[in-house]
ZANULUM-524133 format. One record per residue: x, y, z of N, C-alpha, C, O in turn; residue in three letters; residue number from 1. Coordinates in steps of 0.2 Angstrom, whole numbers, plus 5000, padded with zeros to 4 digits. Layout:
# ZANULUM-524133
X  Y  Z  X  Y  Z  X  Y  Z  X  Y  Z  Ala  NUM
...
END
This chain:
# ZANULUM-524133
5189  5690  4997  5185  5696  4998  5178  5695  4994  5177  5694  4988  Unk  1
5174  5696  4998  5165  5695  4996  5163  5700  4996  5166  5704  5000  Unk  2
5156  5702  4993  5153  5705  4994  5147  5703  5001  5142  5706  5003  Unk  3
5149  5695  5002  5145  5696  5009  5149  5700  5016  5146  5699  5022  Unk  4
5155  5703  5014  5154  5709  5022  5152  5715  5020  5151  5716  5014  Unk  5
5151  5719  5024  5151  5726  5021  5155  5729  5017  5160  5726  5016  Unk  6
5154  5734  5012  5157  5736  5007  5164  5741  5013  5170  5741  5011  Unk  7
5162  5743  5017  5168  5748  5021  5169  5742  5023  5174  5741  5019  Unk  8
5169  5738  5027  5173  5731  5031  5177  5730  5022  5183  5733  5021  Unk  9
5175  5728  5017  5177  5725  5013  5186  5729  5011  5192  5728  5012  Unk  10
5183  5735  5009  5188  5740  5008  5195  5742  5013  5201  5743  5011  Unk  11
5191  5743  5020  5198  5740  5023  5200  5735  5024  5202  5735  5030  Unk  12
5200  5730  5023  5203  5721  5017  5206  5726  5016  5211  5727  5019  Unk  13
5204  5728  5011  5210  5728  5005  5216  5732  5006  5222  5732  5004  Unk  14
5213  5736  5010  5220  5743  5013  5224  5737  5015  5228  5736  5012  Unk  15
5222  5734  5021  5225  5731  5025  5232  5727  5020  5238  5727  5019  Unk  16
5226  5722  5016  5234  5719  5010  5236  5721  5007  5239  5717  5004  Unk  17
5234  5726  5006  5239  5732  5001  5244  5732  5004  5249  5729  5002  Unk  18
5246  5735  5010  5249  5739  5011  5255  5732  5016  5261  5734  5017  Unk  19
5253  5727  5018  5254  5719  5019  5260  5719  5013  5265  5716  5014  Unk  20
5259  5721  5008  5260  5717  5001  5265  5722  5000  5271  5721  4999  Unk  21
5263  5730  4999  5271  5732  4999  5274  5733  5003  5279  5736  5002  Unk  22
5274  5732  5009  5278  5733  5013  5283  5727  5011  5289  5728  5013  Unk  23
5281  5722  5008  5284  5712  5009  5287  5715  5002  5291  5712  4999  Unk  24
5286  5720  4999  5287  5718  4991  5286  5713  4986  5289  5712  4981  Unk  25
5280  5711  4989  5277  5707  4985  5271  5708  4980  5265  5710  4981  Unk  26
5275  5707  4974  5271  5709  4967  5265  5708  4964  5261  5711  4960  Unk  27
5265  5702  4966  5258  5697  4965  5251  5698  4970  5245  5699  4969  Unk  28
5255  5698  4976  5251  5701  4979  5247  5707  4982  5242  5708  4985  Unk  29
5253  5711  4980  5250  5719  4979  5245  5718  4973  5239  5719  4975  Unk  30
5247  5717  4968  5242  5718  4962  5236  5715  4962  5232  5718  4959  Unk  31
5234  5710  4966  5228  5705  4970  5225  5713  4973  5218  5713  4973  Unk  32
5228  5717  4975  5223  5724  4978  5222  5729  4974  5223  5735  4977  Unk  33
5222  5729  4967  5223  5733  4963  5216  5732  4958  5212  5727  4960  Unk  34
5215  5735  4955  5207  5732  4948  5213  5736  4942  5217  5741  4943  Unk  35
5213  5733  4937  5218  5737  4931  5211  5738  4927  5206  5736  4929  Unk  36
5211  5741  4923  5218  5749  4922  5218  5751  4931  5213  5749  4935  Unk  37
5223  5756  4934  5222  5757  4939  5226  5764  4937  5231  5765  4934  Unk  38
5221  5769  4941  5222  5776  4939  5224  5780  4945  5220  5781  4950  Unk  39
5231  5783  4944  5234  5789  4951  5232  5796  4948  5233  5797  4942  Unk  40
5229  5801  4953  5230  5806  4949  5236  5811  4954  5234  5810  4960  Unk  41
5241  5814  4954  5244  5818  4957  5246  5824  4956  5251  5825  4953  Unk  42
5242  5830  4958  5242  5837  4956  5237  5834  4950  5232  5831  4951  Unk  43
5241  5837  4943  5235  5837  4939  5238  5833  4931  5236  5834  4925  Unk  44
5242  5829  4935  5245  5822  4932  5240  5816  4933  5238  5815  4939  Unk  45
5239  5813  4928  5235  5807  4930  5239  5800  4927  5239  5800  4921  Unk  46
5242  5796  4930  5243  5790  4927  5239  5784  4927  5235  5783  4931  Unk  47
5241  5780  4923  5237  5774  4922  5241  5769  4920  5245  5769  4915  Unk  48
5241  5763  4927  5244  5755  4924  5237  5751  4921  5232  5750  4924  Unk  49
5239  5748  4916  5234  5746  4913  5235  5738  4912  5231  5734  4909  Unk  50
5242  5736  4917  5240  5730  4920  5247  5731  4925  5250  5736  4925  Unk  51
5248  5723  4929  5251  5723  4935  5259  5724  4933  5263  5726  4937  Unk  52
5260  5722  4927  5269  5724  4925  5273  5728  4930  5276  5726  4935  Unk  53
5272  5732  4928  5275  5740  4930  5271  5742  4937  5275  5747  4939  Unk  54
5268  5741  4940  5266  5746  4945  5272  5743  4949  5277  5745  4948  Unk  55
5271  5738  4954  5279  5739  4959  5282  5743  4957  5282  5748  4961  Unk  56
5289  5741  4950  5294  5747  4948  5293  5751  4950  5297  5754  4953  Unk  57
5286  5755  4948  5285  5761  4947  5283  5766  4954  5283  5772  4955  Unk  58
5282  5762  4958  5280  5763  4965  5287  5764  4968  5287  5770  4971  Unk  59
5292  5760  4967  5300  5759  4971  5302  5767  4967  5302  5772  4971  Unk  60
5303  5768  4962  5304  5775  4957  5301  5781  4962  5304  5786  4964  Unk  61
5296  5780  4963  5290  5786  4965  5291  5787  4974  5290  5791  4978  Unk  62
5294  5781  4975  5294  5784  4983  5301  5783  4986  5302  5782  4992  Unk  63
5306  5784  4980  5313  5787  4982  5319  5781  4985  5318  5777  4989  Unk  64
5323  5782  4983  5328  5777  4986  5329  5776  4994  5331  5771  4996  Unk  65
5328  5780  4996  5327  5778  5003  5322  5775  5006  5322  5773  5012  Unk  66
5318  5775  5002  5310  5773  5005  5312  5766  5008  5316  5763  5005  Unk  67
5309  5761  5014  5310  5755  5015  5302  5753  5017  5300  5747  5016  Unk  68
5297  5758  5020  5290  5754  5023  5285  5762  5022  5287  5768  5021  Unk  69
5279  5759  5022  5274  5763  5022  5270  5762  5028  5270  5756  5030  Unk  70
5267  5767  5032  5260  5765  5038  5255  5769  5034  5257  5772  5029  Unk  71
5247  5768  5036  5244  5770  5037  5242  5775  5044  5241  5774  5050  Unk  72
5241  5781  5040  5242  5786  5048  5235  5785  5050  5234  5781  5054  Unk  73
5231  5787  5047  5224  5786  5047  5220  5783  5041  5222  5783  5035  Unk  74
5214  5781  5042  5209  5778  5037  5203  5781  5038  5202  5784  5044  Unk  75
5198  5782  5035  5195  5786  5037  5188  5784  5030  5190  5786  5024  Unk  76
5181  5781  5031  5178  5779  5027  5172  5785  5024  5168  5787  5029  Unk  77
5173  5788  5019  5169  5794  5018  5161  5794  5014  5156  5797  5016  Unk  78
5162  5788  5010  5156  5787  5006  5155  5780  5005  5160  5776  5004  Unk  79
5150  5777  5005  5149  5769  5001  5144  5771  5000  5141  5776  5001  Unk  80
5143  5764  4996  5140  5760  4994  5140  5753  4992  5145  5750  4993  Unk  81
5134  5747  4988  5136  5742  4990  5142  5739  4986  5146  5734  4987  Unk  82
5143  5744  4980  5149  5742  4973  5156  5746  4976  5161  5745  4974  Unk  83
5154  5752  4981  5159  5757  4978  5162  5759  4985  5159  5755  4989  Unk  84
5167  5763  4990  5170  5765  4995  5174  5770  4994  5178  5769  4989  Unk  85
5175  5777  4997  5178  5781  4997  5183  5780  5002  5180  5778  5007  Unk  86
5189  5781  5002  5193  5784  5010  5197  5786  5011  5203  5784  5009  Unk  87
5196  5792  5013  5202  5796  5016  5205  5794  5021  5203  5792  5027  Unk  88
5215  5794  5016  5220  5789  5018  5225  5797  5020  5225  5802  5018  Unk  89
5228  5794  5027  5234  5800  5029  5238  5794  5027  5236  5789  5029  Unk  90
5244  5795  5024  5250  5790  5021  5258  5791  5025  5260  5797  5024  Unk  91
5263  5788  5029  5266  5790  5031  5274  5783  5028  5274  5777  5028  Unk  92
5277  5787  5026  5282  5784  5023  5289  5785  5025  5291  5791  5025  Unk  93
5293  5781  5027  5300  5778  5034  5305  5777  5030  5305  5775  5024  Unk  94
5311  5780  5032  5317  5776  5030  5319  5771  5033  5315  5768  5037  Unk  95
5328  5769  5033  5327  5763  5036  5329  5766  5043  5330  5761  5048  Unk  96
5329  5773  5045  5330  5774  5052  5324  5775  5055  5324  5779  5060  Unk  97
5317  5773  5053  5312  5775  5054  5310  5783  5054  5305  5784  5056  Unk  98
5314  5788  5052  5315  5793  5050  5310  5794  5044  5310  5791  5038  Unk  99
5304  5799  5047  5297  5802  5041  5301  5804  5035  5305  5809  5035  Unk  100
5300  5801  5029  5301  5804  5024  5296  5806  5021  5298  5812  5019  Unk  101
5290  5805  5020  5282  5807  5020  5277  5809  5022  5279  5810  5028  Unk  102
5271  5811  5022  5268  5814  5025  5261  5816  5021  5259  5822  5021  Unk  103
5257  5812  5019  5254  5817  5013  5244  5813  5012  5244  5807  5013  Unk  104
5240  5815  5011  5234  5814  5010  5234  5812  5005  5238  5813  5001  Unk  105
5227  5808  5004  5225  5804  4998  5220  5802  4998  5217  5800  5003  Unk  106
5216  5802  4993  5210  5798  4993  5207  5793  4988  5208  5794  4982  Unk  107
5205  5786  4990  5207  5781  4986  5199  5778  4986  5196  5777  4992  Unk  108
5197  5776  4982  5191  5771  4978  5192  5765  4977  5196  5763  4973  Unk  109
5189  5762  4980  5187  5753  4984  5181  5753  4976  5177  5757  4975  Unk  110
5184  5748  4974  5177  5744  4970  5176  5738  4969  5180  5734  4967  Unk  111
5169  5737  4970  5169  5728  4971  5168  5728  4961  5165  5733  4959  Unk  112
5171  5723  4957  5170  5722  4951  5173  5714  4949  5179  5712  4950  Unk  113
5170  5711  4947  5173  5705  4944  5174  5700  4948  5178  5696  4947  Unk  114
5168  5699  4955  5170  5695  4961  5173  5697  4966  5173  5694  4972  Unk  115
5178  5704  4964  5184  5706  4969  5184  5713  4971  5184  5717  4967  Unk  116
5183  5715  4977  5187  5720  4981  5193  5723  4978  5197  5719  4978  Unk  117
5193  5728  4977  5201  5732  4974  5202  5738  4975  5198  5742  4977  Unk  118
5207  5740  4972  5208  5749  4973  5208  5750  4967  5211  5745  4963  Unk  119
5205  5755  4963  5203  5757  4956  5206  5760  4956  5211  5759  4952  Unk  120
5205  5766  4959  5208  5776  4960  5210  5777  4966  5208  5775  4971  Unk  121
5216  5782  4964  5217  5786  4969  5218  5792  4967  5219  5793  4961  Unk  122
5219  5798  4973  5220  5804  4972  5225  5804  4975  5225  5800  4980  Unk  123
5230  5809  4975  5236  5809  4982  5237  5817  4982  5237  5820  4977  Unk  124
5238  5820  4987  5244  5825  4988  5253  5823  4989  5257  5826  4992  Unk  125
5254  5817  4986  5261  5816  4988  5264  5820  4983  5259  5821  4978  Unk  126
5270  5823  4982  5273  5825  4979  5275  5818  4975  5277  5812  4976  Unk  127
5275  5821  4969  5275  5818  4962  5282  5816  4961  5284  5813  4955  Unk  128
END
């Protein structure tokens, strides 16, 4: 991921393998779409992984034993620029009978920094 496509092309990259990566539960790869420290805020909780260790775990923790896949309901690009990307995410989250366990709004910050594309921040309405 370069800074030679657009900053919104670049960003959804990154949606795209993110969301590639957990679904596969792949650790490395997931984290390839993160910039650390990487900061969630939900309600008026903010956390911070301040490297790749921990975020998977905490991710499997956070979206419940049942959880098996994530979609994207909608994406949706609100602001750029040529460092920076807002976008409003509809998140939808399945068990293993494809039965909606989720359903919740998010807004997530794309930043080009260090050569790379990544997710910095997010906001979420998911339940905590």
């Amino acid at each position: 991921m370069t800074r030679n496509h657009s900053a919104s092309a670049s960003a959804l990259n990154v949606m795209k393998h993110h969301l590639e990566a957990l679904n596969a539960l792949n650790e490395s790869d997931l984290a390839d779409t993160l910039h650390f420290p990487h900061y969630r805020l939900v309600g008026n909780k903010l956390d911070c992984w301040v490297s790749k260790d921990q975020y998977l775990s905490d991710f499997k923790r956070r979206a419940g034993k049942n959880w098996v896949r994530t979609a994207w309901k909608s994406i949706t690009v609100q602001k750029e620029s040529a460092v920076k990307v807002h976008l409003s995410v509809n998140i939808n989250r399945f068990d293993k009978n494809e039965t909606l366990i989720a359903d919740f709004e998010s807004l997530w910050v794309i930043t080009f920094q260090k050569g790379k594309w990544a997710a910095q921040f997010r906001s979420s309405f998911a339940t905590a």
